[in-house]
C-alpha positions in Angstrom: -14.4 14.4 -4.7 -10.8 14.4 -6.2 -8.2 12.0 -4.9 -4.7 12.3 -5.3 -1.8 10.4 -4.5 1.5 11.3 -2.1 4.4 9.7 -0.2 4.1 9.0 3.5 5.8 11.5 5.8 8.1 10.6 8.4 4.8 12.1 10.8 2.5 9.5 8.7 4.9 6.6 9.3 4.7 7.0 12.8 1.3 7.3 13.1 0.6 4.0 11.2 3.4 2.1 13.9 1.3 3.4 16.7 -1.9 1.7 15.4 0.1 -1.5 15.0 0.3 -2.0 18.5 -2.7 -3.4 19.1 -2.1 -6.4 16.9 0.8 -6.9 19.6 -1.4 -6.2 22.4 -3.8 -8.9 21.3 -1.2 -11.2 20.6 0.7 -11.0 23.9 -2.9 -11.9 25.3 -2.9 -14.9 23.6 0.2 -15.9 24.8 -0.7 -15.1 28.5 -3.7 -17.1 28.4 -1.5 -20.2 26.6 0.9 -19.9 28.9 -1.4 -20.1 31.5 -3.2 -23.2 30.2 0.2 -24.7 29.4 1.2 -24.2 33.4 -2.2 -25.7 34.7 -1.6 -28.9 32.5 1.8 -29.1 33.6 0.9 -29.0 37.3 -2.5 -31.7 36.5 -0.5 -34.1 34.2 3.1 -33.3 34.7 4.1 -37.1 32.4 1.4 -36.1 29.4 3.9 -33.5 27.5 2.5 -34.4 24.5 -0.3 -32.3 25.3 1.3 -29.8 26.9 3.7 -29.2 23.5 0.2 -29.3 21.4 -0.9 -26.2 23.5 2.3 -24.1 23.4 2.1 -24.9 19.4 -1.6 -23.8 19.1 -1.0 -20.9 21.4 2.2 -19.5 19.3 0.5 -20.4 15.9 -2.6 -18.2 16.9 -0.8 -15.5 18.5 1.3 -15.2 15.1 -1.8 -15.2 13.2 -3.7 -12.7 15.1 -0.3 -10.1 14.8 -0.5 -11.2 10.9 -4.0 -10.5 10.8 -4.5 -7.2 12.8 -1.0 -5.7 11.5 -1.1 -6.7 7.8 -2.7 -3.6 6.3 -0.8 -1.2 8.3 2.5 -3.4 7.1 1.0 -2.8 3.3 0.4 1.0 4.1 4.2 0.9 5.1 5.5 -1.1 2.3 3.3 0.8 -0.5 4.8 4.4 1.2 2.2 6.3 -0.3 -1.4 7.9 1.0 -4.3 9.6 -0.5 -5.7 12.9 -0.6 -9.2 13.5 -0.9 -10.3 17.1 -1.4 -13.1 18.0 0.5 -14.9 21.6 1.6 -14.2 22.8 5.0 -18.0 23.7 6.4 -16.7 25.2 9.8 -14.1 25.6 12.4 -14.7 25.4 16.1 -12.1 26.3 19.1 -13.0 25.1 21.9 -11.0 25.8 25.7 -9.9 21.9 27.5 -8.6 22.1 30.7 -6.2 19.8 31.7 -7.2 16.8 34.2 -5.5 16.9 37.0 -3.6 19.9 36.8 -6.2 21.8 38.8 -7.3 21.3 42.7 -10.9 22.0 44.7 -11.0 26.0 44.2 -13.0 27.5 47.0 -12.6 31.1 47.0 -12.8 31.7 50.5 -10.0 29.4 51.4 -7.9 29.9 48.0 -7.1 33.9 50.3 -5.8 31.9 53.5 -4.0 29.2 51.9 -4.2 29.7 47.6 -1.6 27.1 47.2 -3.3 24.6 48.9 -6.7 25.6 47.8 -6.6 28.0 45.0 -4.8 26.3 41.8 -6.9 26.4 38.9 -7.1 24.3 36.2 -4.5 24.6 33.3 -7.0 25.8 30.2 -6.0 24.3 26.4 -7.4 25.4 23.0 -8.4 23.0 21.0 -9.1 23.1 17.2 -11.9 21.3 15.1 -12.5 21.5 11.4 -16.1 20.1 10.5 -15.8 18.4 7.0 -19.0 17.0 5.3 -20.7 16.7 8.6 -17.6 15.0 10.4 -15.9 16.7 13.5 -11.6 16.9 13.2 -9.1 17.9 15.3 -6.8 19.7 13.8 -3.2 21.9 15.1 -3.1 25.5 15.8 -1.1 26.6 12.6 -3.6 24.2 10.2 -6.6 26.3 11.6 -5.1 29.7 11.4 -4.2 29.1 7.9 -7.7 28.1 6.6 -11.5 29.9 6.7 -14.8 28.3 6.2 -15.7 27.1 2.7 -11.7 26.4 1.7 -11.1 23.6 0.2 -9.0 21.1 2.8 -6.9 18.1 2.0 -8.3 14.9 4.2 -5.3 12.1 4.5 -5.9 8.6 4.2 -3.7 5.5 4.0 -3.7 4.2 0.8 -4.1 0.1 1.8 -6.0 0.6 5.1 -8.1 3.6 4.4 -7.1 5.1 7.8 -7.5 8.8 8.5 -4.2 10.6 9.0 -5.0 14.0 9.3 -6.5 17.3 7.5 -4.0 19.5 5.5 -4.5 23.0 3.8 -5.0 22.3 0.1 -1.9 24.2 -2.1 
């Protein structure tokens, strides 16, 4: 498998902030759970503050160190600015019709004549696109699929730190 090297997109930097949020999620949990402990020593002791400052300290220095922690190979990802391309063989492509949740109410074909816009909307069909690479199932846009048959060679993105997938281009 041949890897080469190339710089982040705008596209790639994005998706690499969007997995850093749950380094903030767990962190803000943290926090909650410190603030709470902090209020239900202040209400039990309210003249032991010594404690209570030992318990905001801890609960800051361990939300700080679980952001650090989750957050600091997507931060390296960033900083480096550079991901990896691993060639790969493209074994098969799959489109398969979603419908949309929601969109669609309780068709019953008898009613949907009396009243169709109370009974008769459907559900709003989607295509969606799969590539299936070594024995792995991708989702993949419209113009990626068009552009490629089975047995191409496809381009798979990864982070270069992290080793987080980014997507599947068509190899040049």
């Amino acid at each position: 498998m041949k890897t080469n090297k190339k710089p982040l997109t705008q596209e790639d930097k994005k998706m690499i902030r969007s997995e850093k949020r749950m380094g903030y999620v767990f962190a803000t949990l943290i926090l909650t759970a410190g603030a709470f402990v902090s209020m239900v020593l202040a209400l039990l002791k309210p003249n032991d503050t010594s404690l209570l400052v030992l318990t905001i300290a801890i609960t800051v220095a361990l939300s700080l160190l679980i952001l650090y922690l989750v957050n600091r190979k997507h931060n390296l990802d960033i900083r480096v600015g550079y991901k990896l391309l691993k060639q790969a063989l493209l074994t098969k492509k799959e489109k398969i019709v979603s419908y949309e949740a929601g969109s669609g109410k309780l068709y019953i074909p008898i009613l949907a004549e009396i009243a169709p816009k109370l009974w008769g909307q459907k559900m709003r069909p989607s295509d969606k696109y799969y590539f299936i690479v070594e024995g792995e199932k991708y989702e993949v846009d419209e113009t990626t699929y068009k552009n490629t048959e089975p047995n191409d060679e496809v381009e798979m993105n990864y982070t270069s730190v992290g080793n987080n997938f980014l997507g599947i281009s068509v190899s040049e």
